[in-house]
C-alpha positions in Angstrom: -3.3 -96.2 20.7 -0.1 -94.8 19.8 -1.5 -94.8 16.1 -4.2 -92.4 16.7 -2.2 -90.2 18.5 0.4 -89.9 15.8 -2.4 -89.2 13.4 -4.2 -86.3 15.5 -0.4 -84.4 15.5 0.5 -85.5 12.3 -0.9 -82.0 10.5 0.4 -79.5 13.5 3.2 -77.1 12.3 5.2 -74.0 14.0 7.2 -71.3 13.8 10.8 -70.0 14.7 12.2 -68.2 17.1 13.2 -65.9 13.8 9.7 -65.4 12.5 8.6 -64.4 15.8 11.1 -62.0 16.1 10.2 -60.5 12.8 6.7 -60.4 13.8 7.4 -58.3 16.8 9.7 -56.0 15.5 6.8 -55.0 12.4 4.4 -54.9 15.1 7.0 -52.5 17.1 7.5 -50.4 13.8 3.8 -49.8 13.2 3.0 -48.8 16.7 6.0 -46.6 16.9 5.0 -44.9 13.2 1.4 -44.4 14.9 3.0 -43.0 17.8 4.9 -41.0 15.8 2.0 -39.7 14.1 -0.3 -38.9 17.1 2.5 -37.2 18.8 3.0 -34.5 15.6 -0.2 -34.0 15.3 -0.4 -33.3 18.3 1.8 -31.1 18.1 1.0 -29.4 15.5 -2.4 -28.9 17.0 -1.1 -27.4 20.1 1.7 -25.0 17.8 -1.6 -24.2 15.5 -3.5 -23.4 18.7 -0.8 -21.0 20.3 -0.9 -19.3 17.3 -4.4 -18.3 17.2 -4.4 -17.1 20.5 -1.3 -15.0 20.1 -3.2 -13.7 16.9 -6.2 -12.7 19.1 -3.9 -11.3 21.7 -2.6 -9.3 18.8 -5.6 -8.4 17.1 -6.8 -7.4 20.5 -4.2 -5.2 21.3 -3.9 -3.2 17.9 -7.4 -1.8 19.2 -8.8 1.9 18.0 -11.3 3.8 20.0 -13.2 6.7 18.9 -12.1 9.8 21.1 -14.8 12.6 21.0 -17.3 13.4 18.2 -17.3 13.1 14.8 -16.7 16.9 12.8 -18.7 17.5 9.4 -17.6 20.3 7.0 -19.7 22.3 5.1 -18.3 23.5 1.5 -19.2 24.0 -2.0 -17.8 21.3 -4.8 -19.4 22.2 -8.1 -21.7 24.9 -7.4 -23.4 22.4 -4.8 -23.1 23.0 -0.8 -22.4 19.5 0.5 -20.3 17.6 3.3 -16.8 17.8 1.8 -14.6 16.3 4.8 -15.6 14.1 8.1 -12.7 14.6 10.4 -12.6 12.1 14.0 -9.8 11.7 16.3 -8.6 8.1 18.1 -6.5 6.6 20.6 -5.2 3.1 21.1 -8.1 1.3 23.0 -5.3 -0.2 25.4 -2.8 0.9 28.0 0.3 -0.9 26.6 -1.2 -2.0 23.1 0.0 -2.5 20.1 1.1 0.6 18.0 -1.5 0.8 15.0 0.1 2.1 11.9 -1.5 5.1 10.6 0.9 6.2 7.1 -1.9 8.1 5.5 -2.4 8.2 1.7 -3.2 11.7 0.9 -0.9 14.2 2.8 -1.7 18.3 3.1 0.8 20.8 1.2 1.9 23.8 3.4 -0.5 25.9 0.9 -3.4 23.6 1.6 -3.8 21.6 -1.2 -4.8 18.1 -0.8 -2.1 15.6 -2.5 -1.3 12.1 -3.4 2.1 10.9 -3.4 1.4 9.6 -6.6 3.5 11.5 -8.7 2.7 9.8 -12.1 0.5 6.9 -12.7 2.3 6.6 -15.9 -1.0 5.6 -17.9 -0.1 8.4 -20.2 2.8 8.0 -22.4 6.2 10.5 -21.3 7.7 12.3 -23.8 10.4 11.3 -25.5 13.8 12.7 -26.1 17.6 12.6 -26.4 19.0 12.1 -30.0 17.9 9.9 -31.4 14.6 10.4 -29.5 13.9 7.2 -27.8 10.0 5.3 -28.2 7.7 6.4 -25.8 4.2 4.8 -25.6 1.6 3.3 -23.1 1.8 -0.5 -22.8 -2.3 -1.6 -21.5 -0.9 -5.6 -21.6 2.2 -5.2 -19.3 2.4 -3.2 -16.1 2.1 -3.4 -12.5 -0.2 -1.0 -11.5 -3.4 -1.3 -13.8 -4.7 -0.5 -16.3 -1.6 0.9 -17.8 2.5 1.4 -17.9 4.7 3.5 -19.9 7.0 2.0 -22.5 10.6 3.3 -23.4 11.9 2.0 -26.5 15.6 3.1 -26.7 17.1 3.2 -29.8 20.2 1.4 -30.8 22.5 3.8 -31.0 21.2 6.1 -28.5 24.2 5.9 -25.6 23.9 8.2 -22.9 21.8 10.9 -22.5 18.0 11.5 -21.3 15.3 9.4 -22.5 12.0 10.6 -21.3 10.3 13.1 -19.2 6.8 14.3 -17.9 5.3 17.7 -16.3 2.6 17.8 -13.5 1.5 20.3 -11.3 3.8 21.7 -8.4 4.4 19.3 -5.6 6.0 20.3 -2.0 8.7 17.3 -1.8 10.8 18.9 1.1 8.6 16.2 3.6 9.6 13.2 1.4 12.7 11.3 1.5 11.8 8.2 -0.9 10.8 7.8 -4.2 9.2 4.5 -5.2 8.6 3.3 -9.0 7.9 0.3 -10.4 10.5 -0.4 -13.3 11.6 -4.0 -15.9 13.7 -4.1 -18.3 14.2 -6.7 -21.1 17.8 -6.1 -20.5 19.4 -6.6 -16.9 21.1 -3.3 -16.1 23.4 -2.6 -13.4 22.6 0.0 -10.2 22.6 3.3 -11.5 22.4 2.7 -15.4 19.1 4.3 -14.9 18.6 8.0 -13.2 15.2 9.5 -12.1 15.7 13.7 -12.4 13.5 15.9 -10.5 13.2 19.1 -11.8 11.7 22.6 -10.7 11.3 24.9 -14.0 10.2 22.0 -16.4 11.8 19.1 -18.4 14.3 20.9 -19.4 15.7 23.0 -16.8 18.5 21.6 -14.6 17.7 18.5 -11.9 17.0 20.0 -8.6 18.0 15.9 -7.6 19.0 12.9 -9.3 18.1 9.5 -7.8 19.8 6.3 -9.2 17.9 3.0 -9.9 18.9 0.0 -8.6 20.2 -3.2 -11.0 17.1 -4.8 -12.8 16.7 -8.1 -13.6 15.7 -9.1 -17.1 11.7 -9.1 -17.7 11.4 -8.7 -14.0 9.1 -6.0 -12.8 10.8 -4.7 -9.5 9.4 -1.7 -7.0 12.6 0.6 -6.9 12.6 2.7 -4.0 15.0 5.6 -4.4 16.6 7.8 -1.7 16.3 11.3 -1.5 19.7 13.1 -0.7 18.4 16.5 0.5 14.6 17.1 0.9 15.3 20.2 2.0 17.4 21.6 -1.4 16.1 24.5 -3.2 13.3 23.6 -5.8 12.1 20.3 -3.6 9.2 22.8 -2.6 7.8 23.1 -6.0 8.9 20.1 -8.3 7.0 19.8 -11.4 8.8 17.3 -13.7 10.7 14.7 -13.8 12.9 13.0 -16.4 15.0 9.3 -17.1 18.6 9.0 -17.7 20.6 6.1 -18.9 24.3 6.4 -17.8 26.0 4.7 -21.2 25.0 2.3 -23.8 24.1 -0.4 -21.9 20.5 0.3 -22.1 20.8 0.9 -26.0 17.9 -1.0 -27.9 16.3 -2.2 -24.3 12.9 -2.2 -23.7 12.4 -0.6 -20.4 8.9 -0.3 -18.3 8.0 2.0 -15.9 4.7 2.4 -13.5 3.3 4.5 -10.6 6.0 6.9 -10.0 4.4 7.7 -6.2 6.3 9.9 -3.3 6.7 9.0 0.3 7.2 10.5 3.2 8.4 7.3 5.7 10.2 3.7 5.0 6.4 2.5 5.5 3.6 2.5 2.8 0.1 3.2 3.9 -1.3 0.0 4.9 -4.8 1.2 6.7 -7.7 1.1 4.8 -10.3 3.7 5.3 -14.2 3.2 3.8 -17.1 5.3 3.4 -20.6 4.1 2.3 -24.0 6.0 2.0 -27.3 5.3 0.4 -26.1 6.0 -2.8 -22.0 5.0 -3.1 -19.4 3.1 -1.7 -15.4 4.5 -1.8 -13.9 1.3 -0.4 -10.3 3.6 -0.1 -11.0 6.7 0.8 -8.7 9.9 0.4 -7.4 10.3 4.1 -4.8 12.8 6.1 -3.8 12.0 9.9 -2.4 14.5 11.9 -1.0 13.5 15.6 -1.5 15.8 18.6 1.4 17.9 19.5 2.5 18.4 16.0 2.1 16.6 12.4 3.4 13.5 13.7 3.7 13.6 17.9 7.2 11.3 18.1 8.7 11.3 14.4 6.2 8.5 12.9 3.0 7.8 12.2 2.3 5.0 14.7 -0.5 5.5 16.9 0.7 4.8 20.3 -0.1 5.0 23.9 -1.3 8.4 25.0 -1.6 9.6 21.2 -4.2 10.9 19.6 -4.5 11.0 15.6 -7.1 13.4 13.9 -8.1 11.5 11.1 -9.7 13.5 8.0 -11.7 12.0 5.5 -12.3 14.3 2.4 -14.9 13.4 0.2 -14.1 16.4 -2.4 -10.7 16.8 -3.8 -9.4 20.2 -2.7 -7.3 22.6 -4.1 -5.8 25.3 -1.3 -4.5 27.2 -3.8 -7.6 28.6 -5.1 -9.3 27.4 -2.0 -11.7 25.7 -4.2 -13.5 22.1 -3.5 -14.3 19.9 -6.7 -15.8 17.0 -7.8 -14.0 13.8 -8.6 -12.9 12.7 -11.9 -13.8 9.5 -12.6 -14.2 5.9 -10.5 -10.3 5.7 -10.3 -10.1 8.1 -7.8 -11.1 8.2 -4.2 -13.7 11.3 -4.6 -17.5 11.8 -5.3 -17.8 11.7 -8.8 -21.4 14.3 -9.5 -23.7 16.0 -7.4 -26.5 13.6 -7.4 -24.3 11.8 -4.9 -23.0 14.3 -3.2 -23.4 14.2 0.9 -26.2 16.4 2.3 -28.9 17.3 4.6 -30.2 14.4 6.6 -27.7 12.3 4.5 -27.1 8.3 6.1 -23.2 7.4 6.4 -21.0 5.0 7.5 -17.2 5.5 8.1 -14.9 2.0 8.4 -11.2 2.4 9.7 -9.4 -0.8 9.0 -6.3 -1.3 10.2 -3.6 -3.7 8.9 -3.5 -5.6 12.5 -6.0 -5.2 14.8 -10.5 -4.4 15.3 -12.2 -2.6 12.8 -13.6 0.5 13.5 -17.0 1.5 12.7 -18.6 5.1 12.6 -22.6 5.3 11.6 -23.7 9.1 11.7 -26.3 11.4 10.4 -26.0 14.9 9.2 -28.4 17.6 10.5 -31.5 18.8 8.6 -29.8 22.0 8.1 -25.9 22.5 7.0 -23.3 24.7 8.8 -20.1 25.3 8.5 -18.7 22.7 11.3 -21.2 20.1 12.4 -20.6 17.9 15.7 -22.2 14.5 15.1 -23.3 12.6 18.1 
């Protein structure tokens, strides 16, 4: 008897107290790790989930409203009467929302003429000068703003002295405190190496301001946004050139870059979209002016915020106040109706989308009369 019991233990085997504890602790490990693992996701989940609803709250919020009716204005562009603005106003859909920002693109010269800040979009060469002259040409591989930059070559004994300059029509600057271009260089150049002149009385006359870059960066483009000292100086009113300095020779035989030379009124850029669509077109950014009630801008910005109301004008047709004259646009660069076969009319279909950078698009479908007057309410 004893016999067969020794033989039916004979094969059992066990385990330490040591290898049980191991066992444990990988066991604890795993589930902790898991743990671990649910518990971030989780929250993560709930993080991910507060912020979509403080995204709707925002979007919410930062809410336009149509106030009133939509205005049509009757006018000739190229010998053909046609709608030539669309002018709405709009409040903040909330008491206590979110100010929308409302920086417009185009801005209104005290003489009438409509204007873009864009001063130059440098897709035509500047000319050169200084002794000896310095390289300027267009550049349609590098540049920042498409389809185009302009290219100084300085020569290498050139020093100081001015390198380029460009005319353009008269431009009221005495609103404007900035001046934002896009500049590289292939050599890095300290603050104020490089000067932007404005001048009133051509290239050559004497700078009404001068506006020093800051320090670039080798073969980095950067978006230098320069400080104006006095809009109000004599001159600012009617600028119509500008030229570029060097300080010394540190810029001799660099390779400088410069694009979309562009104006601005506030430290903001304009950030709300504005669309128009017919049967015929789409402008998917628009040529737009706001104007606040009580005054061009109602508190010192152009933030539309509770119990404001912005007039916001949509010009189909460029416009001259000068000359009082509408016209045409130039080509599918810029913001206009190009020809007449497009043009806005009589029983014409359109839609009007204002997009803000936060917040509900708007959404304006109207119909112009059968017959054209000068101001048209549209319902």
């Amino acid at each position: 008897m004893k016999k067969h019991i020794a033989r039916i233990h004979q094969n059992e085997k066990g385990i330490t107290g040591l290898e049980t504890a191991i066992i444990v602790i990988a066991f604890v490990v795993v589930a902790s790790v898991f743990a671990y693992t649910v518990l971030s996701a989780g929250l993560f989940s709930a993080q991910k989930a507060e912020e979509t609803v403080h995204s709707g709250i925002l979007q919410c919020q930062a809410t336009s409203e149509l106030r009133g009716s939509v205005l049509a204005y009757k006018g000739t562009a190229n010998s053909d009467e046609c709608i030539t603005k669309v002018s709405f106003t709009i409040g903040n859909a909330l008491v206590d929302g979110k100010a929308i920002d409302l920086t417009p693109p185009y801005y209104v010269q005290d003489d009438g003429t409509l204007k873009s800040p864009v001063l130059d979009d440098c897709d035509t060469a500047w000319d050169n000068m200084g002794t000896p002259a310095s390289t300027v040409t267009i550049d349609s591989a590098d540049y920042r703003e498409p389809p185009r930059s302009t290219k100084i070559t300085v020569p290498a004994a050139f020093g100081a002295g001015t390198l380029c300059g460009t005319t353009f029509t008269d431009t009221d600057l005495t609103i404007m405190n900035q001046i934002s271009v896009w500049a590289k260089s292939d050599t890095a150049l300290d603050a104020a190496d490089l000067t932007l002149c404005l001048h009133n009385g051509g290239t050559d006359s004497a700078a009404v301001q001068t506006l020093s870059f800051p320090a670039l960066s080798t073969n980095t483009w950067k978006k230098c946004v320069l400080t104006i000292s006095s809009p109000a100086a004599t001159g600012m009113s009617s600028i119509d050139a500008m030229t570029i300095h060097t300080a010394d020779a540190t810029t001799n035989s660099a390779v400088i870059h410069i694009d979309e030379v562009k104006s601005k009124f506030t430290d903001g850029e304009s950030v709300t979209l504005v669309s128009y669509n017919d049967d015929n077109l789409v402008i998917d950014e628009c040529a737009w002016t706001v104007s606040f009630s009580g005054g061009y801008e109602d508190d010192g910005d152009y933030l539309l915020e509770d119990a404001e109301k912005a007039v916001i004008t949509v010009w189909l047709q460029d416009y001259n106040g000068t000359t009082g004259v509408w016209s045409n646009g130039t080509n599918d660069l810029d913001p206009f109706i190009d020809d007449n076969a497009n043009h806005l009319g009589a029983n014409g279909l359109f839609s009007i989308q204002l997009m803000p950078s936060v917040g509900s698009t708007l959404l304006m479908e109207k119909r112009i009369p059968a017959y054209l007057s000068p101001v048209m309410r549209l319902n």
